[in-house]
Structure formats: C-alpha cells, structure tokens
N, C-alpha and C positions, 0 to 999 in steps of 0.2 A: 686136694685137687689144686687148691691152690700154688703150695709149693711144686708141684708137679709143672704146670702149665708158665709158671714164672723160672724165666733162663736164670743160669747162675753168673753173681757179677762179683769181680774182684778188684779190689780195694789195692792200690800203689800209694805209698806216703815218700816222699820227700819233705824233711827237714833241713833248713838251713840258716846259717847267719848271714847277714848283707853288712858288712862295713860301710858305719856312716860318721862321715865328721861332724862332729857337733859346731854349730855356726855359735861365736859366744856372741852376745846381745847387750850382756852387760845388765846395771842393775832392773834396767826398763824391764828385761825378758824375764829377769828373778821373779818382781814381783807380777808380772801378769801371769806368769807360771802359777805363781798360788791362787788363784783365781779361776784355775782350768782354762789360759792361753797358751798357747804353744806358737809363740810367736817364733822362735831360733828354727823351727824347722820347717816354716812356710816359705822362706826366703829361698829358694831353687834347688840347686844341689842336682841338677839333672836327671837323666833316665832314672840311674841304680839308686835316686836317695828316696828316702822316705816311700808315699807310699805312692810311687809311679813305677817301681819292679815287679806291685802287683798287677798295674794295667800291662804293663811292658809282657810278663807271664803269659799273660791269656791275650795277648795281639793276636792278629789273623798271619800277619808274615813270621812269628816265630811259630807258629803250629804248624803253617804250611811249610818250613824249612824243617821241620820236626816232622812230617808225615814224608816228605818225598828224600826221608833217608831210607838205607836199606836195614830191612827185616829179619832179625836172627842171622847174620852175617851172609845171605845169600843176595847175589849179586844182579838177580831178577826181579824180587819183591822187594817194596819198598810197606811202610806200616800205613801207607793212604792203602796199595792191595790190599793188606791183611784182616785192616779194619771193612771195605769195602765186601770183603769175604765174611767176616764175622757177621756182619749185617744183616747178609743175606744179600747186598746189593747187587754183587756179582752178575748171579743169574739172572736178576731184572733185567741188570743192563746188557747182557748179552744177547737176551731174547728180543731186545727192543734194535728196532731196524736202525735206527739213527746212530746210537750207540754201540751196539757189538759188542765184541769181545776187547775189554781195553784195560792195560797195565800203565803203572802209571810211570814213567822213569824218574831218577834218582834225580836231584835238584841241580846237579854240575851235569848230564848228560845233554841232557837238548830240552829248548823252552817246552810249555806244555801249548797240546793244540788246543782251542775255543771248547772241546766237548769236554777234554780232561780237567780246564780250568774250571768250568762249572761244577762238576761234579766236586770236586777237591773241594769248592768252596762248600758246597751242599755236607759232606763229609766234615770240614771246619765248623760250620755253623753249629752241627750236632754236638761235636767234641762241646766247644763252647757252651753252649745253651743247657747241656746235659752231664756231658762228661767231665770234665776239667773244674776241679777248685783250687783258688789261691787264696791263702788270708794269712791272716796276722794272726796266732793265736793268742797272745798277748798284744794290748793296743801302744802300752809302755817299752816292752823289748824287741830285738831288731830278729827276732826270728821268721822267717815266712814256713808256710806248709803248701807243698803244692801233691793234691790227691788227684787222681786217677782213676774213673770205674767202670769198668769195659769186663763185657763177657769172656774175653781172653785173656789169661793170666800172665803167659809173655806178653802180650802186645802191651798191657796196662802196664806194666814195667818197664819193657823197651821205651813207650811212649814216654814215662815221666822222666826215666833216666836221662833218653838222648836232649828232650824239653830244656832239663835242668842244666844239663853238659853246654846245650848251645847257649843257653843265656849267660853261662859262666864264661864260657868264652870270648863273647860280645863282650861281657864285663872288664875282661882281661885285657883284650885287645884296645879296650877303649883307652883302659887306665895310662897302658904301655905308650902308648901312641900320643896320649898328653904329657906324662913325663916326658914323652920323645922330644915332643916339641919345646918343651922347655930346656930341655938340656943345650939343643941346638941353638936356642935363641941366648 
C-alpha cells in the first residue's frame, strides 16, 4: 500500500572537481595542520574556493537562473513550468482567481511579474529545502557532488545538468575576466 500511494522519485548525481590553489603558509600552517588546523585555506580564495561553491550551488539566484531556462529544448516551457506541473501546482494555480493560467518565461525574455516572482520563489524554496544536495563527499578532496530528486526523471537531470553547466560557466567567466584584467594592466 505503501509503495503504491508513495510517487516514484529519481535520483541525478553530478560529480565534479573545483580547482583550487593551495595558499602556502609556510612552517606556522605545517605544524597547525598536524594538530587538525587548516589554517592555508581559511584565508579567502573567493566564490569558487573551498567551501563557499557549496553555498554558491544551492543560492536562490543560481536556481532561479537554472529553473527560468528552457525545458527539453522547447521554446515555451521553462523547468520552473515542468516542475510546477510535476507538483501538481499547475491546476491549483489556474483554478485560483488571482493566479490563473501562468507560464513562466525564459530568464533573457522579459522580467517576471510580482505573481510569477512569488511563485518561483515558493517553487525555490522546495527545491532547496527538499530537492537539491551539495557536499563534499570527502572533507580532504576537492570533489563536490551535487544530487537531484524530483518525481521527473528528465527534469531531475535537466535540472542538475543545466545547475552545474551555469555554475561552470560563472566560474569561467570569472577566471577569464581576472586574467583579463591582468593582462591589460
């Protein structure tokens, strides 16, 4: 009965390494390292070092840049629709007078209005609070894992993929843009 009554959810894994420079410390950092400090890598290092790519992962503006992309290459639905469909929310919110019938457009098409912002965020919240893991599966290696688990077996995959694609890119862009600036100076 039970399996019956409980939907079926499926599981997306992304695995990845994060390039990170080692900050040398010198003898001070040797010996507070044997001691379990980790003094070399408290020192900044930005967004993408250590372990600020796990908060960066699971932000509210890289989910919402990750849900208001489009869905299985169609030009109409975006993966805020698909999951808002998976939900069930759809028909709530169509039946309900204040809301209607509402799609959510693509992130470059035109701002979102006050009803769609809310929702989207309601729709964030879930991902985050339920849906979406990021960790470290070693505390010593630079790998991160970020899973996925949603009743839909494209969307749990679109979802991680596009997630992980946009954060590589931010990464890209950043790096390219400080070398830039260096060159030029």
């Amino acid at each position: 009965l039970v399996s019956v009554l409980t939907p079926i959810k499926y599981v997306s894994r992304v695995t990845f390494v994060v390039e990170e420079s080692k900050v040398s410390g010198g003898g001070l950092a040797a010996i507070a390292g044997q001691f379990g400090l980790d003094l070399a890598s408290s020192s900044g290092g930005g967004i993408f070092a250590g372990d600020n790519i796990l908060l960066f992962l699971k932000s509210e503006s890289l989910c919402r840049k990750t849900l208001l992309t489009h869905y299985n290459n169609s030009p109409n639905l975006t993966l805020a629709d698909k999951y808002a469909e998976v939900c069930d929310w759809k028909g709530k919110w169509t039946s309900n007078k204040k809301i209607g019938d509402i799609s959510f457009p693509q992130e470059s098409k035109r701002p979102l209005t006050r009803i769609e912002d809310s929702l989207i965020r309601k729709i964030i919240k879930k991902i985050l609070d339920d849906d979406l893991s990021v960790i470290k599966p070693d505390k010593k290696a630079t790998f991160i894992e970020v899973k996925t688990v949603m009743r839909d077996e494209k969307l749990a995959k679109q979802f991680t993929s596009k997630l992980v694609e946009i954060a590589t890119n931010k990464y890209v862009d950043s790096k390219i843009k400080l070398k830039a600036i260096n060159v030029n100076r």
